[in-house]
C-alpha positions as CSV (number, residue, x, y, z in Angstrom):
1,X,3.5,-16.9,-10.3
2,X,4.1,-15.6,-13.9
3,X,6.3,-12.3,-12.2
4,X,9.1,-15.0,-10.7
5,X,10.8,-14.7,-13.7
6,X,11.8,-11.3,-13.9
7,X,14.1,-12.5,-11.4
8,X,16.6,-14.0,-13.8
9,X,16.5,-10.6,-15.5
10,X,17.9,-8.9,-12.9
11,X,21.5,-10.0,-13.5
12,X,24.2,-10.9,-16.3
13,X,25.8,-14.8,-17.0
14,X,27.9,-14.2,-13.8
15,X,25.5,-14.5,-11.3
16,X,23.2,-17.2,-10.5
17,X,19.3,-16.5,-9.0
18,X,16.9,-18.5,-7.7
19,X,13.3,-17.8,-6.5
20,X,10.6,-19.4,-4.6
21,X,7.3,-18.8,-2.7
22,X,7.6,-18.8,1.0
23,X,7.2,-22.3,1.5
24,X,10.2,-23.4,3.8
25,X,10.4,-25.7,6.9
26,X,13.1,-26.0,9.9
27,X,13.3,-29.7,8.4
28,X,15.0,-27.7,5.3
29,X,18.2,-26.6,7.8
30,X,21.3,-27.5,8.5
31,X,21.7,-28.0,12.4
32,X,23.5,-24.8,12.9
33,X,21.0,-22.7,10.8
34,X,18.0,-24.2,12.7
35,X,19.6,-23.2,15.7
36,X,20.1,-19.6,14.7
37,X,16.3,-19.3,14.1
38,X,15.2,-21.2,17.2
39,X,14.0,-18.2,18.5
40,X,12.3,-16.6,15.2
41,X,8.2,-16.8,15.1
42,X,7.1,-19.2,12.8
43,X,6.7,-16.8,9.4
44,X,10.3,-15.8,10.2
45,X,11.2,-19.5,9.7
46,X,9.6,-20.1,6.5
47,X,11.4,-16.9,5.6
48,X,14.9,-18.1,6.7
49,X,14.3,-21.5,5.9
50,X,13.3,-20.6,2.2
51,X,16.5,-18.2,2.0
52,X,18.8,-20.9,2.6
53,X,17.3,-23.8,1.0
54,X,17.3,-21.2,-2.4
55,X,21.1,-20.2,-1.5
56,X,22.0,-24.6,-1.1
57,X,20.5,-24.5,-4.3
58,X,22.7,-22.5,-5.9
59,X,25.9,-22.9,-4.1
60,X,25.5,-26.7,-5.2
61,X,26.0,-25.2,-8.8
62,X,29.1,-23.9,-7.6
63,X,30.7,-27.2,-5.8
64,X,29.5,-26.4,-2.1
65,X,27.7,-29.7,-1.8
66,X,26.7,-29.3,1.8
67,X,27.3,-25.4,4.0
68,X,25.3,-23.7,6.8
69,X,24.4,-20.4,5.7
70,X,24.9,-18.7,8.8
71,X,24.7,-14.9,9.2
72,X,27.2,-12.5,11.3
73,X,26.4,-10.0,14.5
74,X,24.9,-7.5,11.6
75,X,22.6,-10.3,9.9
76,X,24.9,-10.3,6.6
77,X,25.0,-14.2,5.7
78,X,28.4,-15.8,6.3
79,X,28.9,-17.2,2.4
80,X,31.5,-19.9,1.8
81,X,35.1,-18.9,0.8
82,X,35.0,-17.2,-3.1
83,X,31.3,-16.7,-2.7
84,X,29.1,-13.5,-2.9
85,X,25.6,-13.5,-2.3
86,X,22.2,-11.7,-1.0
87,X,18.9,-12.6,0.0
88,X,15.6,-10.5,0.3
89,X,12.3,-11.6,0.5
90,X,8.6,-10.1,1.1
91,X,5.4,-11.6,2.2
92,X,4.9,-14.9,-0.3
93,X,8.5,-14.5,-2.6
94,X,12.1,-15.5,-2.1
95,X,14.7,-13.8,-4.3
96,X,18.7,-15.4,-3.8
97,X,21.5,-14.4,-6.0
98,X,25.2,-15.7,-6.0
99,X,28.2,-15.3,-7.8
100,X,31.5,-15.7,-7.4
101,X,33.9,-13.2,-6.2
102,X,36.6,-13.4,-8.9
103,X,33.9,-11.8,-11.1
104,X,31.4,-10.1,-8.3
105,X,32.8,-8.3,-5.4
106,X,28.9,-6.8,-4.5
107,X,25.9,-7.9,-4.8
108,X,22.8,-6.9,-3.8
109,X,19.1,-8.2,-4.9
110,X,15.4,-6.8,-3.3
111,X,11.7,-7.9,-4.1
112,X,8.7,-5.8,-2.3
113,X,5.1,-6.1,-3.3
114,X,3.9,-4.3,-5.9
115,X,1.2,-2.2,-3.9
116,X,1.9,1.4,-3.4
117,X,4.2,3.3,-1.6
118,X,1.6,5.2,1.2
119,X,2.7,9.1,0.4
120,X,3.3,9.9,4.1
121,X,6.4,7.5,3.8
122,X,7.7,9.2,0.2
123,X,9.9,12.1,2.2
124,X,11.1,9.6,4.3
125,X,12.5,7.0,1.5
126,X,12.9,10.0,-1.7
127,X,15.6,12.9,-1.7
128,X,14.1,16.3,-2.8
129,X,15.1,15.5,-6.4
130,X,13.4,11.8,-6.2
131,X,10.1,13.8,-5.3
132,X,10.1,16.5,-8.6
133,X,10.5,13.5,-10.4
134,X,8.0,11.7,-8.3
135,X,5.2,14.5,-8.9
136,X,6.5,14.5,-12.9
137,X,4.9,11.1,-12.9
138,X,1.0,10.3,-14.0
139,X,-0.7,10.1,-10.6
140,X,-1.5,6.9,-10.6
141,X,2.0,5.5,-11.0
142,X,3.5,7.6,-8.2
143,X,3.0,5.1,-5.9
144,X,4.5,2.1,-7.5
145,X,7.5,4.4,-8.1
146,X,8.3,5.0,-5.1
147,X,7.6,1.4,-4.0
148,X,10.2,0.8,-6.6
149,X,12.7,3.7,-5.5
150,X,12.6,1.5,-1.3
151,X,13.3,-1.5,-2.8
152,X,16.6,-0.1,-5.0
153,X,17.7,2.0,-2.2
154,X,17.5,-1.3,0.0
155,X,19.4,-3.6,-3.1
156,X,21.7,-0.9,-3.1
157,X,22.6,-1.2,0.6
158,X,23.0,-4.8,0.7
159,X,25.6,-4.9,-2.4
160,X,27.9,-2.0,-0.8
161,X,27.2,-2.4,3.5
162,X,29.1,-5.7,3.4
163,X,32.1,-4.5,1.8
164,X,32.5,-0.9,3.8
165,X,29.9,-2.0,7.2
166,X,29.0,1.9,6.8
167,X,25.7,2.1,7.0
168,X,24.0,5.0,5.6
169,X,20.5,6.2,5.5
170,X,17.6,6.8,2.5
171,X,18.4,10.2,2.1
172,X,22.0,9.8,1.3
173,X,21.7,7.8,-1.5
174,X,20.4,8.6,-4.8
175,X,18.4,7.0,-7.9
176,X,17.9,7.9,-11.4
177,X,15.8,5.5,-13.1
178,X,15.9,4.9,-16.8
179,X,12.4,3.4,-18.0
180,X,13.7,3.1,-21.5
181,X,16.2,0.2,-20.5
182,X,14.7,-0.7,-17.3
183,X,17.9,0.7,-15.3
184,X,18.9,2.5,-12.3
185,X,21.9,4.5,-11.6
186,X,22.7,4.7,-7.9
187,X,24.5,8.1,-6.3
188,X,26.4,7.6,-3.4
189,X,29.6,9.6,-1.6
190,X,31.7,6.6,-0.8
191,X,30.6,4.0,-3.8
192,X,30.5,7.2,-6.5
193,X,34.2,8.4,-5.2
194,X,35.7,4.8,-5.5
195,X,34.1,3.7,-8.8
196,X,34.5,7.6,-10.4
197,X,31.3,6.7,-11.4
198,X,27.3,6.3,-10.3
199,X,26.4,2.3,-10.0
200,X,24.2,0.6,-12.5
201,X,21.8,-2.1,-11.7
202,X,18.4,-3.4,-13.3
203,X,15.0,-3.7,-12.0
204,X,11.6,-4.7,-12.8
205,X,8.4,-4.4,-12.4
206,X,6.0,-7.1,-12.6
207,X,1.4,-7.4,-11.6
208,X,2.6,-8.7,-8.1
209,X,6.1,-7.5,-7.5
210,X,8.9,-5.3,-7.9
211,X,12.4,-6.3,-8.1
212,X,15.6,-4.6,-8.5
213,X,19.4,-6.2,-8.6
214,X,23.0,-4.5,-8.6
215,X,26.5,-6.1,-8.9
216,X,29.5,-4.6,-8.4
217,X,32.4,-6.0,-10.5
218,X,35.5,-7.3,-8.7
219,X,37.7,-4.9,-10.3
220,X,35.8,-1.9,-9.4
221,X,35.8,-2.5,-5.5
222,X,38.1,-1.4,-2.2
């Protein structure tokens, strides 16, 4: 899985990643965790089960020996005390990302196949400006784009809904991308108005997947 690595691309010294194929088990939770997934179809445990045994992994680096992962009433995961994290996943990849929040306040990581974006789904995920540059694109790339465009929309929304729990749909968010670094800049009212500036993240995009990751320094938060 030569595109795995990107992963550790995504984000600066202050946040630790791991990644790993869908290859879980309920052995690989904690009591409590296997409880909250008693009732998830057996890809949905892999899933979970990868998640968390990714997340161990890392929170070990940070002194949290042994802590179920649980997740609240609006699926965010309960972290440990001082700890900031997200979890996405598609169909064979787990992406986990920590840090810790004297440094990281926000954080928010995605992965999606690389397939394209079907074009019936494009007004649905793109504001009218995302679609110019959309149709500004060779042809053949629009698709992976936009594929692209979901999953930083979706790592956007992870790094800022647990901090506010305002949830906000596709079209009220906004990216510019910036090929030349490999960059995104996210518009949004209520992030935009508090930093007095648009979000910067990082995202790539490799033969099997695409990837994107944003952190929101401490500082710059409510």
């Amino acid at each position: 899985m030569p595109d795995q690595g990107l992963a550790r691309e995504l984000f600066g010294g202050d946040v630790l990643v791991a990644s790993s194929p869908i290859d879980g088990r309920a052995d690989d939770l904690l009591p409590d965790e296997r409880a909250a997934c008693a009732r998830f179809a057996e890809r949905r445990v892999r899933e979970f089960a990868t998640g968390r045994r990714c997340a161990r992994q890392l929170l070990g680096q940070m002194g949290w020996t042994v802590f179920p992962l649980g997740r609240d009433a609006q699926r965010v995961p309960l972290w440990p005390p001082g700890v900031v994290g997200s979890i996405s996943h598609t169909k064979d990849l787990c992406l986990v990302a920590v840090a810790s929040t004297r440094d990281v306040a926000g954080l928010g990581v995605d992965v999606e196949g690389a397939e394209p974006l079907a074009p019936k789904l494009w007004s649905r995920i793109c504001t009218p400006r995302e679609r110019r540059w959309l149709e500004a694109q060779p042809q053949a790339e629009r698709g992976r784009w936009a594929k692209l465009l979901f999953s930083v929309k979706e790592c956007s929304y992870k790094a800022w809904f647990p901090l506010t729990r305002q949830r906000w749909g596709f079209q009220e968010i906004e990216i510019e991308f910036d090929p030349s670094r490999r960059e995104f800049r996210v518009s949004m009212a209520g992030l935009e108005e508090h930093l007095g500036h648009p979000a910067t993240g990082v995202y790539r995009r490799g033969r099997r997947w695409v990837m994107a990751g944003l952190s929101l320094p401490a500082r710059d938060t409510p």
